[in-house]
C-alpha positions in Angstrom: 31.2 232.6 147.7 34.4 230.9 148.7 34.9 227.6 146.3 34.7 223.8 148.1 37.1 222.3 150.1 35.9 219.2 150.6 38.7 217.0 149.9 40.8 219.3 152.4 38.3 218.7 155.5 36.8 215.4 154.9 38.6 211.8 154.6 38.5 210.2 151.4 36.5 207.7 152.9 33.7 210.1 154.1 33.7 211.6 150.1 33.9 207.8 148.9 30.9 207.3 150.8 28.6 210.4 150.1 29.2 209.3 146.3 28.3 206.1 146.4 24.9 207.3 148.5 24.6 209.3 145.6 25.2 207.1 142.9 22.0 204.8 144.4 20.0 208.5 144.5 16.6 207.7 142.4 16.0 211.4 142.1 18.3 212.2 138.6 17.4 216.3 139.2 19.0 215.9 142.5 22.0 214.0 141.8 22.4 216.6 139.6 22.5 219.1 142.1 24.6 217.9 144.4 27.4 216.8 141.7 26.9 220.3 140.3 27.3 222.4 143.3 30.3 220.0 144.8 32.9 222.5 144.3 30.5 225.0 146.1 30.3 223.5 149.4 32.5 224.2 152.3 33.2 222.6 155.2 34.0 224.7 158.5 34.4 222.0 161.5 34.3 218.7 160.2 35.3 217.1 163.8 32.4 219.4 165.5 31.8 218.0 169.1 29.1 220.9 170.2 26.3 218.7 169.2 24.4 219.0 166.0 25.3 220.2 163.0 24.6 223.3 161.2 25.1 225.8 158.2 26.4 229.3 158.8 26.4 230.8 155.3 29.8 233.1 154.8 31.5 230.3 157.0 30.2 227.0 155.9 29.0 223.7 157.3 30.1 222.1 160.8 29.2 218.4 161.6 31.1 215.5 163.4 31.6 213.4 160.3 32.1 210.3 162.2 28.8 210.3 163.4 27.2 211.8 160.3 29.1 208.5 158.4 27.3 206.1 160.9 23.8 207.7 161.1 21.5 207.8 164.1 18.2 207.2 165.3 16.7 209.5 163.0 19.0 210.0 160.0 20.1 207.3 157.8 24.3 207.4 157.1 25.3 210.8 155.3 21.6 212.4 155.8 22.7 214.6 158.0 25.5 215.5 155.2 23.1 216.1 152.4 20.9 218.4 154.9 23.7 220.8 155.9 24.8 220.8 152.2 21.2 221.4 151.0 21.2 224.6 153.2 25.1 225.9 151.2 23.4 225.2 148.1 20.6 227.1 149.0 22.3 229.9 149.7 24.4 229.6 146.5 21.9 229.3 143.9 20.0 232.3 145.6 23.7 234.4 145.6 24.1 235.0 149.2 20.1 234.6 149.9 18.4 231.1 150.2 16.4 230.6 147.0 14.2 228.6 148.7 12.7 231.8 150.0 13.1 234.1 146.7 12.3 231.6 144.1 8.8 232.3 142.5 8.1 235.5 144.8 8.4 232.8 148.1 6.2 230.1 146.2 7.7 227.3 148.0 5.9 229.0 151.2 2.9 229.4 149.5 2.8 225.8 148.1 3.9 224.1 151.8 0.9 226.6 153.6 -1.6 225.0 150.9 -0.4 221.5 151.5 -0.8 222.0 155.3 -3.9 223.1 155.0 -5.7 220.9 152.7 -3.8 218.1 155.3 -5.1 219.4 158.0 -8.9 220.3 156.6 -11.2 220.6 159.9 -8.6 219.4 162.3 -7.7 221.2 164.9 -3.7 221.4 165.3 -3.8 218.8 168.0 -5.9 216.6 166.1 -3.7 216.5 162.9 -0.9 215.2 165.0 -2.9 212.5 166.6 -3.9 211.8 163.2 -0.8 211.8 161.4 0.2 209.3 164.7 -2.1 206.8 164.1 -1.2 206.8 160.3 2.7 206.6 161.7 1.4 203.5 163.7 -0.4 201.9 160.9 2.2 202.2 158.3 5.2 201.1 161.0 6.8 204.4 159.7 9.5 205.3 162.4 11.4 208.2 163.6 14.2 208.0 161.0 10.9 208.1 158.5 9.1 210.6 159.4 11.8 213.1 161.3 12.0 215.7 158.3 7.6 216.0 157.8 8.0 216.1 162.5 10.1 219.1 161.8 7.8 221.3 159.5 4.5 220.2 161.0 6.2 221.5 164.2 6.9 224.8 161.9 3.1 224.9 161.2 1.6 224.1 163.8 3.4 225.5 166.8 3.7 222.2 168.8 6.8 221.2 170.0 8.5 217.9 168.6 4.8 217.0 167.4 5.9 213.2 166.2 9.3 213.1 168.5 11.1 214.9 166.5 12.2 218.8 165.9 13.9 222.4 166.3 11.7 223.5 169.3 9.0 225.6 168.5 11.0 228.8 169.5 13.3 227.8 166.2 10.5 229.4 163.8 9.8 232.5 165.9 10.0 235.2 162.8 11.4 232.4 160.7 9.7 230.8 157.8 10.1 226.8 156.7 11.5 226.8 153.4 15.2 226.7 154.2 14.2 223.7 156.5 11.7 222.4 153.8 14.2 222.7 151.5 16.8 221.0 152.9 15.0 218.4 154.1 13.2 217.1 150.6 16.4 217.3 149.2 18.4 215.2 152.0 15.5 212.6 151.5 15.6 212.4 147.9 19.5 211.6 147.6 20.0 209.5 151.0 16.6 208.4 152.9 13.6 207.6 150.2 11.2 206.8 152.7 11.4 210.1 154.0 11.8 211.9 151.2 8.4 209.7 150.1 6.7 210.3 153.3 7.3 214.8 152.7 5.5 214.3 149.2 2.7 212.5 150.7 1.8 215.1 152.6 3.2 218.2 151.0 3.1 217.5 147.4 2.9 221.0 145.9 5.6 221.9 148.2 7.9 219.2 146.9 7.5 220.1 143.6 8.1 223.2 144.1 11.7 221.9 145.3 12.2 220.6 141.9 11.1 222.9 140.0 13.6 225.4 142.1 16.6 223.0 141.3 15.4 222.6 137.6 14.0 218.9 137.6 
């Protein structure tokens, strides 16, 4: 695995202000991790202009940090920063395979499939979403809130951008949620709580799991 280069691709005021979303990170196991790892991640295209942002493992990640320092409608500043590198670490801890999907004999699989379905209990797919909806309403969550639990409910349930948000269901054709699941607990722990809060509500053995994988 080639060693970091963050301080060669990104400004010093992007780094400034990953650490300081850091240093406000509740989660101690994930600070942890990121601060452990940092001379592990790699930075391919830091001025990325494609759209998105992604992790190629063997290259590294590619984002447009100016719009990854200011956020958007569904990730908080530096979310989308945390993700990408949640994915390189991933890949790092499992040596060149994402431990997410090794660790335990794929238990964090296991654990998110259980979590769906005692979610879902006698719901149909459809209904669950409706459901989960109305709870979004109640609760005034919003898109930035609930993007990361939109994303693997579409993984589970086959429906496209089920609370506004996701891949496309053609994303998880032969591909399982873990990397994704992964990622995404991790992104909320260190940068959006109410996310990260929201994924343990509903997948609670599956976010444990996470922990467990990182050594919390």
């Amino acid at each position: 695995m080639s060693s970091g280069n963050l301080s060669e691709k990104l400004s010093s005021e992007f780094i400034t202000g990953l650490k300081n979303i850091l240093g406000n990170c509740k989660h101690s196991d994930v600070k942890a991790l990121y601060e452990k790892y940092e001379g592990h991640l790699v930075v391919y295209e830091a001025n990325y202009t494609s759209g998105g942002a992604f992790y190629a493992h063997g290259q590294g990640v590619s984002f447009n940090s100016a719009e990854v320092m200011r956020g958007s409608i569904i990730h908080k500043p530096y979310q989308t920063a945390f993700h990408e590198f949640g994915h390189n670490i991933d890949y790092v801890m499992g040596n060149g395979r994402p431990v997410s999907e090794t660790w335990g004999n794929n238990a964090l699989y296991d654990a998110i499939k259980q979590d769906f379905d005692s979610l879902k209990g006698d719901k149909t797919d459809i209904e669950l979403i409706e459901f989960i909806k109305k709870e979004m309403d109640d609760n005034q969550w919003t898109i930035m809130d609930v993007a990361s639990v939109s994303d693997i409910l579409e993984s589970m349930t086959g429906i496209s951008y089920p609370l506004g948000v996701g891949h496309g269901r053609s994303y998880w054709d032969n591909r399982l949620p873990n990397k994704e699941f992964f990622a995404e607990t991790l992104d909320g722990a260190a940068s959006n709580e109410k996310s990260y809060q929201i994924i343990k509500k509903m997948f609670p053995r599956a976010v444990d799991i996470v922990h467990r994988i990182i050594g919390g």
